[in-house]
ROMAR-747786 format. One line per field, with one value per residue (C-alpha): residue number from 1; x, y, z. Coordinates in steps of 0.05 Angstrom, whole numbers, plus 5000, padded with zeros to 4 digits. Last residue first. Layout:
N
i = NUM|...
xx = X|...
yy = Y|...
zz = Z|...
***
This chain:
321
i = 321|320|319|318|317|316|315|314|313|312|311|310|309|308|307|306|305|304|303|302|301|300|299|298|297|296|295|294|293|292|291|290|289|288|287|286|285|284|283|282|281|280|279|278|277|276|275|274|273|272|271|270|269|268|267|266|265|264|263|262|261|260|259|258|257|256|255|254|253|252|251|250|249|248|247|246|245|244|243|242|241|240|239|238|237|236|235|234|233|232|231|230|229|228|227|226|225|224|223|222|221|220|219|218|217|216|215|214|213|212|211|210|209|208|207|206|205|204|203|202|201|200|199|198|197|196|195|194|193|192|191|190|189|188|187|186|185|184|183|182|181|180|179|178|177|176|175|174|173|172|171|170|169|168|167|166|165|164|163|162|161|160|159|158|157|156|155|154|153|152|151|150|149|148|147|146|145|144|143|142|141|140|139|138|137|136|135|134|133|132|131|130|129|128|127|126|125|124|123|122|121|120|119|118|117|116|115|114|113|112|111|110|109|108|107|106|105|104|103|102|101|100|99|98|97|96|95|94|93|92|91|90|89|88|87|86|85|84|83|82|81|80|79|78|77|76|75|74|73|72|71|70|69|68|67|66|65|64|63|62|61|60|59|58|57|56|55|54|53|52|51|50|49|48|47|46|45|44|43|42|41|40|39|38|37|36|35|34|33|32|31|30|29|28|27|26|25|24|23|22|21|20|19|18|17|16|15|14|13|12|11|10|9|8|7|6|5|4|3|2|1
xx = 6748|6751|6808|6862|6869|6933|6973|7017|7076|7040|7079|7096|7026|7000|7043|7029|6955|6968|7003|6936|6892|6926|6924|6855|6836|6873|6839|6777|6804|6812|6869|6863|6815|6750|6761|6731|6695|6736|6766|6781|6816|6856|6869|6905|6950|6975|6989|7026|7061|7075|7106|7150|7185|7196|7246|7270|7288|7316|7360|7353|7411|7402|7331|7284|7236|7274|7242|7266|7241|7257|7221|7217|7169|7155|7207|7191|7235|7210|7245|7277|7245|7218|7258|7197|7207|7148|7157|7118|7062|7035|7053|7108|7109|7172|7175|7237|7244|7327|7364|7436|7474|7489|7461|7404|7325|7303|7234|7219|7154|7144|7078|7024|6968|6909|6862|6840|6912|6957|7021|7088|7128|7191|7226|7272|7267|7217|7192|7235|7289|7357|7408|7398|7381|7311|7261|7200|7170|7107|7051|6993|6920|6864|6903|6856|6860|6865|6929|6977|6932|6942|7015|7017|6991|7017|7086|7068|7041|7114|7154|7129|7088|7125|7195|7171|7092|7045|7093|7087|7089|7143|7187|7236|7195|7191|7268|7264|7281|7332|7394|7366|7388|7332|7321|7257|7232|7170|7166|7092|7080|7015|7002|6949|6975|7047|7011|6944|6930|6924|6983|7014|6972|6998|7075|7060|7044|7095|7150|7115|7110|7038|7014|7079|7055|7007|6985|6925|6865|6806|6743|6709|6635|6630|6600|6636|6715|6688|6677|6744|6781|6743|6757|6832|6835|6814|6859|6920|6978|6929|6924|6985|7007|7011|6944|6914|6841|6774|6762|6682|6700|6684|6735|6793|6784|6773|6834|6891|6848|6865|6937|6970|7001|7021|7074|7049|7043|6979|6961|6899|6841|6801|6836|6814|6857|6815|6843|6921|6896|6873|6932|6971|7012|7009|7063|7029|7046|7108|7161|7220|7216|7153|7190|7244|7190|7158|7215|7230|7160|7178|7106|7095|7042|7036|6985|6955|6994|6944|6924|6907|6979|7010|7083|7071|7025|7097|7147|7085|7089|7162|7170|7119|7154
yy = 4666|4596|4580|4553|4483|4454|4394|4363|4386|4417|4483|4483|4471|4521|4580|4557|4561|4632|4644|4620|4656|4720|4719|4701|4760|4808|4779|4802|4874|4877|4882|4901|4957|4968|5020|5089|5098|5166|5126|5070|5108|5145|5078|5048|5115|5103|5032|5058|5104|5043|4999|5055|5068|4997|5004|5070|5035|4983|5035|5052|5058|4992|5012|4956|4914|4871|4816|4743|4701|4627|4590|4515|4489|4550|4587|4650|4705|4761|4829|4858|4893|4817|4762|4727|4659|4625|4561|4531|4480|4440|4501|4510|4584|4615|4670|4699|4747|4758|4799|4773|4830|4777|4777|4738|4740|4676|4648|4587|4582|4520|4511|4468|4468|4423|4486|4479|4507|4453|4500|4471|4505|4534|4568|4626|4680|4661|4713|4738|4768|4809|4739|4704|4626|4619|4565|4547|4481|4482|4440|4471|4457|4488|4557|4589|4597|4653|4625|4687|4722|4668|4661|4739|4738|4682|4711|4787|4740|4711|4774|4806|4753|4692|4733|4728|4744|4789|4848|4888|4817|4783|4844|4839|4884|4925|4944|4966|4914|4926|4908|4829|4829|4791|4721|4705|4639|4623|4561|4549|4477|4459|4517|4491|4521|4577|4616|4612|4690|4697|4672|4722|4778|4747|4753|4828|4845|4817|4848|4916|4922|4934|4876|4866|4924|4895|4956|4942|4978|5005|5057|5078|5038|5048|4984|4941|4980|4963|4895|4895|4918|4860|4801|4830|4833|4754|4728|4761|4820|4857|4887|4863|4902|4972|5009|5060|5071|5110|5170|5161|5181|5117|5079|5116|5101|5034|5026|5061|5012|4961|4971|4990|4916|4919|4974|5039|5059|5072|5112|5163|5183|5251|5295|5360|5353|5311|5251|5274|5309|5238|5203|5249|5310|5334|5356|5405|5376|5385|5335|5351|5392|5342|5288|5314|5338|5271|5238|5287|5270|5198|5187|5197|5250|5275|5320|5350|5314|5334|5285|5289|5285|5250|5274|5298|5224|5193|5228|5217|5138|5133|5176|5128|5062
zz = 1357|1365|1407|1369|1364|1403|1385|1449|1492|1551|1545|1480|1450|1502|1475|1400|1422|1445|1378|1339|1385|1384|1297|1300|1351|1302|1243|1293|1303|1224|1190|1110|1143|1102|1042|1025|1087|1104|1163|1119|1063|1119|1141|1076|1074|1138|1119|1055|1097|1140|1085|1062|1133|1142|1075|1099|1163|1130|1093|1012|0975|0946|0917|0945|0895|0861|0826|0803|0764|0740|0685|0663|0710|0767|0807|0831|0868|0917|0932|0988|1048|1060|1024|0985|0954|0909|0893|0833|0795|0864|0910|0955|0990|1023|1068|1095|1147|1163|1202|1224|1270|1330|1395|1357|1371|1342|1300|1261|1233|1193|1157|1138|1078|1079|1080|1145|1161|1191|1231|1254|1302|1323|1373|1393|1438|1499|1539|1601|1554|1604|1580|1510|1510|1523|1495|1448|1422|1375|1349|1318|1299|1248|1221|1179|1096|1046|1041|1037|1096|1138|1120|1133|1204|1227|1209|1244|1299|1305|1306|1368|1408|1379|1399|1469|1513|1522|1513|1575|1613|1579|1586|1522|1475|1540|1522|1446|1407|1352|1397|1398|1328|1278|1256|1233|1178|1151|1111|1071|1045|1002|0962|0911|0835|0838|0787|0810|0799|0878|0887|0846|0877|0943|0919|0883|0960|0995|0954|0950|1034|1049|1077|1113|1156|1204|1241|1259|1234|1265|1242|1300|1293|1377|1393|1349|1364|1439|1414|1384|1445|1485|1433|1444|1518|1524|1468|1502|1499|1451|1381|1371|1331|1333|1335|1284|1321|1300|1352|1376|1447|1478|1420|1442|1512|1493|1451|1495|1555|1520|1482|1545|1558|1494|1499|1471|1391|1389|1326|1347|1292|1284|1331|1375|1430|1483|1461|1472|1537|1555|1533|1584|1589|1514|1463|1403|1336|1296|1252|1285|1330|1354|1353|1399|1449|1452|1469|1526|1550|1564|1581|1510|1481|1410|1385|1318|1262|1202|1152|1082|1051|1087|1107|1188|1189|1165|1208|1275|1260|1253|1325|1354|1325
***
């Protein structure tokens, strides 16, 4: 995600690309023919460059300190999510983000991909009535993941950790609504991942609403992120990178919104220029973040009490946050 994130700030207009530092410094060298910036020794030579705003792209574990140090030095924040590997680190990255006033967003892109965007406006409108039922559904190729996405501990935890809280994250944001108590079983079944990488549960928002999340990492080349919305006058189907369909009494729609000569990458690539646009509006003061440090927290707290609901086998609120 680093090299995406330093092709889309080189192609913005209104931001510079300044510095780049990875501790794999060839890495950094390769992005940097490519899309320019000066390469730096450490993530404090990278702060101490001369830039307005940072995009963390490190493991999880990192996220913290990354954030704090940021934060002290008055540099407003792009950061991958999560915004932390636990509940714990995340309210304390957002109340150095507090304390400072840096501008932060994290990076949760489905609220910028077309498809998931006309299907919340749509929503929104009341054209699908009360959404009672929500299924969210994950399956993507175990050779996407980059190697500390399959470390438990860099990553804070499995698949619910990477994939999952992008899931919470959107339902949440679909319904307007919180999550109030979850059930949830997880497991292992692929070889070299120490977090859990497949599972389901079953989500009660305050709202009256639930939802099944089911999640896998596959050996196999099957990707799919499918989100699909009951309400009491329509279903609303959304294939992510795709398009969205709608069915309501008497009418069916459906909407393309990818080019077919368009690559997933291309397709991710889109949602996070769009995000990158998003915070340069919020670090001028033009806009407040779509994903805010303490959405962040909410998110953490409803997959940590997914984590506990697994482990002891009974419904779990989510911490207050």
């Amino acid at each position: 995600m680093g090299e995406l994130h330093a092709r889309v700030v080189a192609g913005l207009d209104g931001l510079e690309l300044i510095a780049l530092y990875d501790p794999d410094q060839g890495k950094a060298r390769r992005a940097a023919a490519r899309y320019g910036g000066e390469v730096v020794g450490s993530y404090g030579a990278l702060l101490e460059s001369g830039i307005d705003a940072v995009s963390i792209c490190s493991p999880t574990s990192a996220h913290l300190a990354a954030i704090c140090e940021a934060a002290a030095r008055g540099i407003h924040v792009l950061v991958e999510k999560p915004l932390a590997p636990s509940l714990t680190e995340g309210r304390e990255a957002a109340q150095a983000v507090t304390e400072s006033g840096i501008a932060l967003l994290v990076g949760m892109t489905h609220h910028f991909y077309p498809e998931l965007c006309a299907a919340k406006e749509r929503v929104d409108r009341g054209e699908i009535g009360e959404i009672k039922l929500v299924r969210d559904h994950v399956v993507m190729p175990q050779r996407i993941f980059e190697p500390w996405k399959l470390d438990a501990e860099e990553a804070g935890g499995g698949v619910f950790m990477e994939n999952g809280i992008h899931c919470v994250n959107r339902v949440r944001w679909i319904l307007d609504s919180e999550v109030s108590r979850v059930s949830a079983q997880v497991g292992n079944m692929l070889p070299r991942v120490c977090g859990e990488d497949y599972g389901a549960a079953l989500l009660v928002f305050e709202s009256g609403a639930i939802c099944s999340l089911t999640l896998s990492v596959t050996p196999t080349e099957m990707f799919e992120c499918d989100l699909e919305c009951h309400g009491t006058s329509g279903v609303l189907r959304v294939h992510s990178w795709q398009g969205y369909e709608m069915v309501t009494a008497g009418q069916r729609s459906s909407v393309v919104t990818a080019r077919p000569d368009e690559s997933l990458w291309d397709k991710i690539a889109a949602g996070v220029e769009r995000e990158a646009a998003h915070f340069l509006r919020c670090v001028r003061g033009d806009e407040l973040p779509a994903v805010t440090a303490a959405d962040a927290c909410r998110d953490l707290a409803a997959v940590e009490a997914i984590y506990e609901a697994a482990r002891t086998g009974q419904p779990v609120s989510p911490a207050p946050v």
